[in-house]
N, C-alpha and C positions, 0 to 999 in steps of 0.2 A: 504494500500500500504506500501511497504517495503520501507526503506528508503536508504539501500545502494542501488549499482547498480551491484551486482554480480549477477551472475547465472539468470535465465531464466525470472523470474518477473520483473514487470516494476516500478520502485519508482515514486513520484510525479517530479523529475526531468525530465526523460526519458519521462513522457506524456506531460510535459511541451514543452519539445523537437519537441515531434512529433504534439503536436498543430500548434505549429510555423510553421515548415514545409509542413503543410499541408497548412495553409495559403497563405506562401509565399515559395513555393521550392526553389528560387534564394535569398534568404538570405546569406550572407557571411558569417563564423563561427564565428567572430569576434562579428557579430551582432545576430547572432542568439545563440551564448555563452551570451551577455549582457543579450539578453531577458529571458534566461532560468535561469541568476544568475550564473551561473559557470565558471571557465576559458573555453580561449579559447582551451587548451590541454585537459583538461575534457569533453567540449562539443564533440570535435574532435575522440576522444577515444569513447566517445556514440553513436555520431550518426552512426561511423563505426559499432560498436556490433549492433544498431537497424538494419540497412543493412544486417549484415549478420543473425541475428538472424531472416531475414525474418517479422519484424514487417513493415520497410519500400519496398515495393514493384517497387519503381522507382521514377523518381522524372521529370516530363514531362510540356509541357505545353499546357494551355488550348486554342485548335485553335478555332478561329471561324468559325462554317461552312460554312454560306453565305459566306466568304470572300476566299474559297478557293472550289468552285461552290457543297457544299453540304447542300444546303440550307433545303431539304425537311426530316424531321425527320419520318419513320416510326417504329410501333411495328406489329409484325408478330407472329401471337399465331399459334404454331403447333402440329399437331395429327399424332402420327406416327402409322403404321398398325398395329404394335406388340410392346408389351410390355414386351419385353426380354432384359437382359444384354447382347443381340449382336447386336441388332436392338440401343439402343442407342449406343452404342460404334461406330457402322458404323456411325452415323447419327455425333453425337457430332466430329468423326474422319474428316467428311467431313465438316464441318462448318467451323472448326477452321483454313480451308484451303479458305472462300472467304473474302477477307480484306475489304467488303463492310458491312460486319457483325461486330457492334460494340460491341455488349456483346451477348452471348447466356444463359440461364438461363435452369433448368433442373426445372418443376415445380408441384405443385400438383392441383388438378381441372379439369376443361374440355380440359387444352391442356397438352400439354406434355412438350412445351417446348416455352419461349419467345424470340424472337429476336429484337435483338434495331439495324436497318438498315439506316444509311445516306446513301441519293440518290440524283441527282440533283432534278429532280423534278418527277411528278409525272408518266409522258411516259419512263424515266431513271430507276426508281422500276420498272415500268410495263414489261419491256426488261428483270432486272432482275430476276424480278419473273419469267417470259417465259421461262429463257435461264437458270438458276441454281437453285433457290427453288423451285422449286416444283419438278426438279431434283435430288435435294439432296435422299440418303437413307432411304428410308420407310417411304416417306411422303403419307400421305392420305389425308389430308385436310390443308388448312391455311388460316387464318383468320386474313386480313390486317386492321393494321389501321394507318390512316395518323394524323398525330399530330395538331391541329393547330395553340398550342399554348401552347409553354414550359415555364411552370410554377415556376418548380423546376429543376433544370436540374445540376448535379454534388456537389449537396452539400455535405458539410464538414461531418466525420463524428462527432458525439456530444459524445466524451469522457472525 
């Protein structure tokens, strides 16, 4: 790692930066300038350029879903009919329009594609599966599965 913080690469400050914020997004600069060693005008100054340089993606917080009635975690493996760059385009086009779909994944193996779905409970999937997936664009097959027990769920990553 480079030690200044010019131009595009990241120095051990800037990952120092972005560990902290990953931990704790609500950090004040003040304090999250202590913990990275730098002033508060330096920190200020970097964490803007990680922002804009697109290293930082947003800074949000971690709800919980039983406490806001989406308690039941499912993944949904999908087989689409064709395997063309317009068959995904429509498919991925239409996804990213049901806000009950929490990540979609483009994948390699037997399906095509994974989805991570919070739903209240199991008859609440079951509605949306009837009423929009298996609706979506050149689905042929989907293969649900109910979670029952998140193990790992949003960890950090390890840089």
């Amino acid at each position: 790692m480079k030690e200044s913080s010019e131009g595009e690469g990241l120095d051990r400050i800037d990952l120092r930066i972005l560990r902290h914020l990953q931990r704790d997004g609500r950090l004040s600069n003040a304090d999250l300038a202590r913990l990275a060693g730098v002033s508060a005008a330096t920190c200020h100054r970097r964490t803007e350029r990680l922002f804009k340089a697109g290293h930082i993606r947003g800074v949000h917080a971690a709800i919980a879903p039983e406490r806001v009635e989406r308690g039941a975690l499912v993944m949904v493996g999908v087989v689409l009919d064709r395997s063309t760059p317009e068959s995904f385009a429509a498919f991925e086009s239409a996804v990213k329009k049901l806000p009950f779909i929490l990540d979609c994944h483009l994948v390699a193996g037997d399906f095509d594609y994974f989805l991570k779905i919070r739903a209240r409970d199991m008859a609440d999937f079951n509605r949306l599966h009837g009423s929009q997936l298996i609706g979506l664009p050149g689905v042929r097959q989907t293969r649900t599965f109910f979670v029952m027990k998140e193990v790992v769920d949003g960890a950090q990553l390890d840089f």
